[in-house]
MARBA-833980 format. One record per atom (N, C-alpha, C): residue in one letter; x, y, z. Coordinates in steps of 0.05 Angstrom, whole numbers, padded with zeros to 5 digits, always signed. Each point is the difference from the previous one (the first is absolute). Example, Ala and Ser with C-alpha at 12.3 -4.5 7.8 and 13.67 -1.06 7.14 Angstrom:
a+00264-00114+00156
a-00018+00024+00000
a+00018+00024+00000
s-00007+00021-00014
s+00016+00024+00001
s-00015+00022+00014
***
This chain:
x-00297-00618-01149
x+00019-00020-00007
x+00028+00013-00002
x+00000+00015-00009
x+00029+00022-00010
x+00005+00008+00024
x-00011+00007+00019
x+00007+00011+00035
x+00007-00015+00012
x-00022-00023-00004
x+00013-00022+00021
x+00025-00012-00003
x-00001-00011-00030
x+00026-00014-00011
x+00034+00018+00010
x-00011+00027-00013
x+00029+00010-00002
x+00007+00012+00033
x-00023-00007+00023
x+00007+00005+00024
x+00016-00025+00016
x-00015-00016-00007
x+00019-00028+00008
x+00024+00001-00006
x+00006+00005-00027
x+00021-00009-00014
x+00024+00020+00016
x-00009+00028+00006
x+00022+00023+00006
x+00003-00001+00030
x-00021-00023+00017
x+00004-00007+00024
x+00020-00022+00007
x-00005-00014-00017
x+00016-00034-00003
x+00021+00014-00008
x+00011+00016-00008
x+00034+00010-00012
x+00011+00016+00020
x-00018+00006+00018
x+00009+00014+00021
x-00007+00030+00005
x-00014+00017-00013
x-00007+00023-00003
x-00033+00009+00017
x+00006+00019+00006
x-00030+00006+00018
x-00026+00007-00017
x-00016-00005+00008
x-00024+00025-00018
x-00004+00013+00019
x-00005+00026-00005
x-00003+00027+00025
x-00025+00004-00002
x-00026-00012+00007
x-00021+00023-00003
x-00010-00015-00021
x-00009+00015-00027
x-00008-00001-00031
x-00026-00029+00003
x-00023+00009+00019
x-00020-00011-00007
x-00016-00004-00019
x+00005+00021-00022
x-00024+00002-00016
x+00016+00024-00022
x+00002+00001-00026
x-00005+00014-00012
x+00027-00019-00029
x+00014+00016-00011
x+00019-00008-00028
x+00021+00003+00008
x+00013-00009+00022
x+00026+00001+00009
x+00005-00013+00030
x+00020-00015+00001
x+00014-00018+00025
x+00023+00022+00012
x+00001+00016+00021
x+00015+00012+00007
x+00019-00020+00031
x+00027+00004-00016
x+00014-00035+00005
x+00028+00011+00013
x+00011-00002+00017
x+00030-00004+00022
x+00008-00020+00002
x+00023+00003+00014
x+00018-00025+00015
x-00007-00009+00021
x+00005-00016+00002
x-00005-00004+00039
x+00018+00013+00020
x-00016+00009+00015
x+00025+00020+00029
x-00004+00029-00014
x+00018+00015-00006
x-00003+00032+00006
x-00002+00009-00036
x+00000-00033-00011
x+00004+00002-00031
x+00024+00021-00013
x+00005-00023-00021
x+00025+00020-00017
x-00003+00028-00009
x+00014+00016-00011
x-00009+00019-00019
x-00018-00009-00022
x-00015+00014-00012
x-00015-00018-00024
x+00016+00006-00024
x+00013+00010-00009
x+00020-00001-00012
x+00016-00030-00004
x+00012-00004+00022
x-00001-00030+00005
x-00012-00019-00009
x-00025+00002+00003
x-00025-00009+00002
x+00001-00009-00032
x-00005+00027-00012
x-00011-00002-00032
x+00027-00011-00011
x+00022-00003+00006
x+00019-00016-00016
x-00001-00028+00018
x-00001-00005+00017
x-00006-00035+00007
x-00022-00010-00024
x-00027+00023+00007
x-00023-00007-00020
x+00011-00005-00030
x+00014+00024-00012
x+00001-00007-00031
x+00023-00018-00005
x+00018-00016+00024
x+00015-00015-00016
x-00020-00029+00006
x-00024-00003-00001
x-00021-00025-00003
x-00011+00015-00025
x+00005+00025-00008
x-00012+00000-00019
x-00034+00012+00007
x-00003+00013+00018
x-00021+00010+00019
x-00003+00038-00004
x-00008+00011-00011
x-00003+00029+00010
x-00022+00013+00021
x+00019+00014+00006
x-00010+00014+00030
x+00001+00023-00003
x-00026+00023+00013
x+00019+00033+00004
x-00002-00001+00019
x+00030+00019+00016
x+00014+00001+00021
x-00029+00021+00016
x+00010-00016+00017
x-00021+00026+00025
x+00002+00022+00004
x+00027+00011-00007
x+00012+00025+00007
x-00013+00017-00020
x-00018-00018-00020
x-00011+00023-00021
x-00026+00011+00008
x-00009-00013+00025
x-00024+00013+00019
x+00007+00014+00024
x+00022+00000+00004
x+00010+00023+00017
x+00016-00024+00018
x+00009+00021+00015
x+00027-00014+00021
x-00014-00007+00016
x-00031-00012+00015
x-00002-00029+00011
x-00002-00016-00019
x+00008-00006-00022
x-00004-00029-00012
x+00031-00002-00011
x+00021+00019+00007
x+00024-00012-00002
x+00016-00037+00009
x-00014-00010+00009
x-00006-00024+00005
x-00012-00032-00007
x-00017+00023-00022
x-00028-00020-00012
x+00000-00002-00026
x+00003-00020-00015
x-00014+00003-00032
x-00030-00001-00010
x+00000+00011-00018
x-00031-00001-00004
x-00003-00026-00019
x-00012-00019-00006
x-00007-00015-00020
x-00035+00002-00013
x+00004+00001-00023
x-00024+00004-00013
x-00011-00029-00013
x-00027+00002+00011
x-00013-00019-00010
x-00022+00001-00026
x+00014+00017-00020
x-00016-00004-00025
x+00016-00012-00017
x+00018-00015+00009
x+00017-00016-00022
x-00016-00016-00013
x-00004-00018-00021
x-00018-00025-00012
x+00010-00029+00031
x-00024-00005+00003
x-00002-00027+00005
x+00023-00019-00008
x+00011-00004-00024
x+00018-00009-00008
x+00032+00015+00014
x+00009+00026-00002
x+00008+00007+00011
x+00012+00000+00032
x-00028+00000+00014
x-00001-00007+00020
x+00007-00018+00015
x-00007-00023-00016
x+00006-00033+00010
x+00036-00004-00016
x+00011+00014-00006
x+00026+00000-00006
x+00017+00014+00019
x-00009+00024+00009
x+00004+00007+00024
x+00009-00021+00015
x-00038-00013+00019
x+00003-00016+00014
x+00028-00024-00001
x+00000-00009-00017
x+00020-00021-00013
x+00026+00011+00005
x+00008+00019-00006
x+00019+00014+00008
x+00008+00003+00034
x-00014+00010+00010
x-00001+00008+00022
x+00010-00026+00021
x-00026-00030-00010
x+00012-00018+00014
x+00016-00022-00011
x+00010+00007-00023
x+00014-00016-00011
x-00013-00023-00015
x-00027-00004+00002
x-00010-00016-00015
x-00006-00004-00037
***
């Protein structure tokens, strides 16, 4: 529920999911050659969203944020809400 939800929600806003089939984390870009994630994690935290930058897994994820999915359920669906404005 927490995958699915918060993958819709970061697709509908315009953001990619790269990959991240399976495990406690949505590894997430821009569309096209994607921003810096730097970028990234301040678009994210002014919804009020935290992200760590990709660049903290080395210089291919300069591009990518990581999002973690052990937030609460509640959490999560605030996200969501965020994300699409709902």
């Amino acid at each position: 529920m927490r995958r699915s939800a918060l993958r819709a929600a970061l697709e509908a806003a315009g953001y990619v999911v790269d990959g991240s089939p399976a495990g406690l984390y949505l590894w997430v870009t821009t569309p096209g050659a994607g921003q810096d994630c730097w970028a990234t994690v301040a678009d994210l935290a002014d919804l009020g969203i935290l992200a760590a930058p990709g660049a903290f897994y080395g210089s291919a994820g300069a591009r990518h944020v990581r999002l973690a999915l052990t937030a609460s359920d509640d959490d999560i669906s605030r996200a969501v809400a965020r994300l699409t404005g709902a």
